[in-house]
C-alpha positions as YAML, in Angstrom:
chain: A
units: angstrom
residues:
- id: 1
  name: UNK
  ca: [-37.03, -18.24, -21.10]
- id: 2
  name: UNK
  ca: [-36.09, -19.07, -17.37]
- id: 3
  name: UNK
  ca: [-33.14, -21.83, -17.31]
- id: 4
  name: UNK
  ca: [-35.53, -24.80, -15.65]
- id: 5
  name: UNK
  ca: [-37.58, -23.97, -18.86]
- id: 6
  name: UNK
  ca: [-34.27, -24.29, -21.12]
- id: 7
  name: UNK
  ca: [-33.89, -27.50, -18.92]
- id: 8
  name: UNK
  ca: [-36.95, -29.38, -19.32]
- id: 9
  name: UNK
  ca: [-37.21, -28.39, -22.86]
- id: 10
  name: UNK
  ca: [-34.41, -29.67, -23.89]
- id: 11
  name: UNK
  ca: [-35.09, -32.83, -21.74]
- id: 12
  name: UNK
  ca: [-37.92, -33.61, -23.84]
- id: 13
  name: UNK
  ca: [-36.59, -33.18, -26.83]
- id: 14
  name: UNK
  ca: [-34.29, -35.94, -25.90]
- id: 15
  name: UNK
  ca: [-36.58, -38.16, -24.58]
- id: 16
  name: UNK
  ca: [-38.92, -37.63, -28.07]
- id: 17
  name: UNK
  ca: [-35.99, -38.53, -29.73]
- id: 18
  name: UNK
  ca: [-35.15, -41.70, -27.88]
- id: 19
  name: UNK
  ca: [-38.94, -42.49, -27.87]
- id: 20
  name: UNK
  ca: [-38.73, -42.50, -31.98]
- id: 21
  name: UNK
  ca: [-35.24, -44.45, -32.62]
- id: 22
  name: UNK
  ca: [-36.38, -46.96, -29.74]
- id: 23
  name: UNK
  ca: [-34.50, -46.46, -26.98]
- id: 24
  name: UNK
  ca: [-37.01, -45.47, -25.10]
- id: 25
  name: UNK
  ca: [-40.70, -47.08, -24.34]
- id: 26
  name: UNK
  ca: [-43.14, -45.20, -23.03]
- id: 27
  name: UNK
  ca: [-43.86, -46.25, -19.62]
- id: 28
  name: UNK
  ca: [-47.69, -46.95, -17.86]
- id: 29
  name: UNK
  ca: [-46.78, -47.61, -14.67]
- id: 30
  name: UNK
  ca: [-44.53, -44.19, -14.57]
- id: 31
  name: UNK
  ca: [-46.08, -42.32, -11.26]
- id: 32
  name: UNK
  ca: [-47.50, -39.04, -12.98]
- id: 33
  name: UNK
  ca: [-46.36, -36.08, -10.75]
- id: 34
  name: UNK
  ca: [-49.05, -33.46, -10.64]
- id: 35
  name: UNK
  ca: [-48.19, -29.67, -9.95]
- id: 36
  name: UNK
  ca: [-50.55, -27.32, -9.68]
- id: 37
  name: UNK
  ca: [-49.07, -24.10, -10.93]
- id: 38
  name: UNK
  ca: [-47.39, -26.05, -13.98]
- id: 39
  name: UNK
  ca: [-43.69, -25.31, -12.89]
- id: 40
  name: UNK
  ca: [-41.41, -27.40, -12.84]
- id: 41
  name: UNK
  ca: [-40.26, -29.10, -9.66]
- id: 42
  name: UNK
  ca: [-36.56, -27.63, -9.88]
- id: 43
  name: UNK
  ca: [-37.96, -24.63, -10.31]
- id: 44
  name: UNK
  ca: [-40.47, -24.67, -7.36]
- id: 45
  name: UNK
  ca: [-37.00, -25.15, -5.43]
- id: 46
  name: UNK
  ca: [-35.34, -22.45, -6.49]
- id: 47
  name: UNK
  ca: [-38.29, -20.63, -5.70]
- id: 48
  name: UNK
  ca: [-38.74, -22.25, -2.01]
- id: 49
  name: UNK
  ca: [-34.77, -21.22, -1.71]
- id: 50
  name: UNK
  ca: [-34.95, -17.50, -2.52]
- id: 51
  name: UNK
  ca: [-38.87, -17.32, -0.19]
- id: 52
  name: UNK
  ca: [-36.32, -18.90, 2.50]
- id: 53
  name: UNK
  ca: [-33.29, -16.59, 2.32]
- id: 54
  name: UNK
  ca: [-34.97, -13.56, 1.75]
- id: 55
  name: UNK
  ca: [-37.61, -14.22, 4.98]
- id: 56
  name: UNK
  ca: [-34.84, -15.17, 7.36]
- id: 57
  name: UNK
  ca: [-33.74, -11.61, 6.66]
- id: 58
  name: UNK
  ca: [-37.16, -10.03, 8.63]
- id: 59
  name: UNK
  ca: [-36.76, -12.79, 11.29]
- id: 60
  name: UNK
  ca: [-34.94, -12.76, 14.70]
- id: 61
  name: UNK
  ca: [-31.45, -13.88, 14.35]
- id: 62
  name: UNK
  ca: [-32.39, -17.63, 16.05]
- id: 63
  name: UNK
  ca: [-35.53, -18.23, 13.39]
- id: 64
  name: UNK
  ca: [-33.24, -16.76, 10.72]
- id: 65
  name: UNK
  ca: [-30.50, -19.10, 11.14]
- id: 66
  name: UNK
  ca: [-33.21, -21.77, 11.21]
- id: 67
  name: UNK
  ca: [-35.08, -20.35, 8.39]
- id: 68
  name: UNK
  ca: [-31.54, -20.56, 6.32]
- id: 69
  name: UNK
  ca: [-30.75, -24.26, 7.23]
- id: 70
  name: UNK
  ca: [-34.02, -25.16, 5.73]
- id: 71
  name: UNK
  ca: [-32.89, -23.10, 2.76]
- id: 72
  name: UNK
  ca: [-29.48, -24.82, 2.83]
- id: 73
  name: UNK
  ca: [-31.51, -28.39, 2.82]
- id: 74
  name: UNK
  ca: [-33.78, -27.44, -0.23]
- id: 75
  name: UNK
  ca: [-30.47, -26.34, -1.97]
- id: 76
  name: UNK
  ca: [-29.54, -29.57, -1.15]
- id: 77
  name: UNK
  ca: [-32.05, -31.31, -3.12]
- id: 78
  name: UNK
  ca: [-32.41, -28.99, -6.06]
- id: 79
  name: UNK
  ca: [-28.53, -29.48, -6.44]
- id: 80
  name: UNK
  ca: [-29.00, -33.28, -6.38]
- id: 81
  name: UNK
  ca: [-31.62, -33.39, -8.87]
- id: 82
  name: UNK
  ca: [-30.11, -30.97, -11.29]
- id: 83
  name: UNK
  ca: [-26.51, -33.05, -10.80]
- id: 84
  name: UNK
  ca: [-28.95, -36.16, -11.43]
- id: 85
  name: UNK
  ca: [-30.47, -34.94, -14.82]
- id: 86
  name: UNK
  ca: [-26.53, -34.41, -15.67]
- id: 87
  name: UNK
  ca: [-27.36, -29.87, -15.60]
- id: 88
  name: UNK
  ca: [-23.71, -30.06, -14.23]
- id: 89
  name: UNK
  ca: [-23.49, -25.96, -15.46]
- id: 90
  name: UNK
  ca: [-27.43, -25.14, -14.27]
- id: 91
  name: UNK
  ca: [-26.64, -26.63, -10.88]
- id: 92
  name: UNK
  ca: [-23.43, -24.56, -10.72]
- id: 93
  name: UNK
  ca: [-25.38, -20.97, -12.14]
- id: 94
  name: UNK
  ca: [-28.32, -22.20, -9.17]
- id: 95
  name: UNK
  ca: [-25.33, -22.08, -6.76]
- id: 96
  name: UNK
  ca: [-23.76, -19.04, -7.97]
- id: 97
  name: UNK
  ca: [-27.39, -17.00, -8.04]
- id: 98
  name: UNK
  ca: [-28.27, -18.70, -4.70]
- id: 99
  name: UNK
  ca: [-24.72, -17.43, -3.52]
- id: 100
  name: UNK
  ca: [-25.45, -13.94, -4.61]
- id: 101
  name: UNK
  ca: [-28.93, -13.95, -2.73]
- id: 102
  name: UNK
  ca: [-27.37, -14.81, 0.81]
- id: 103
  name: UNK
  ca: [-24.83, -11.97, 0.56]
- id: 104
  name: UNK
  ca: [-27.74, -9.40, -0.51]
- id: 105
  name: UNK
  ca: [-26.74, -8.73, -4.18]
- id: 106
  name: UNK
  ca: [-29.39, -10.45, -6.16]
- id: 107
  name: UNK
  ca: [-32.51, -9.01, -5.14]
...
């Protein structure tokens, strides 16, 4: 099971379990977020972030450094979110995996 997976499971188990002791309501007017290939937004990221690094590779140096600031700005945001939902260690192994990809190691 990928760790986004691991995430959002355990996400809703949490929020099933609020939900039954009353913490939580369930919400109508919660915007419904629709993705078409049924992954999860954090891991669309991830995925946008490793398309990035590894096409700024087969680029000329200019459009690759370009290519890897938009991959640096999508990190951004995946980190934020995953800091957000309180995946302090996920965020961190993102990084680390990320990390790995830049330097040519994790192909």
């Amino acid at each position: 099971m990928h760790a986004f997976d691991i995430l959002a499971e355990a996400k809703m188990r949490q929020w099933e379990k609020e939900k039954k002791d009353g913490v939580t309501k369930p919400s109508a007017n919660r915007p419904a977020l629709s993705v078409e290939s049924g992954d999860s937004l954090e891991k669309q990221l991830f995925a946008d972030i490793k398309r990035l690094i590894r096409r700024s590779r087969q680029e000329p140096p200019q459009a690759g450094r370009e290519t890897l600031k938009e991959a640096e700005r999508v990190q951004v945001q995946l980190s934020a979110r995953l800091e957000k939902a309180g995946a302090y260690h996920l965020s961190r192994y993102v990084a680390d995996r990320i990390r790995a990809l830049r330097e040519g190691q994790d192909e």
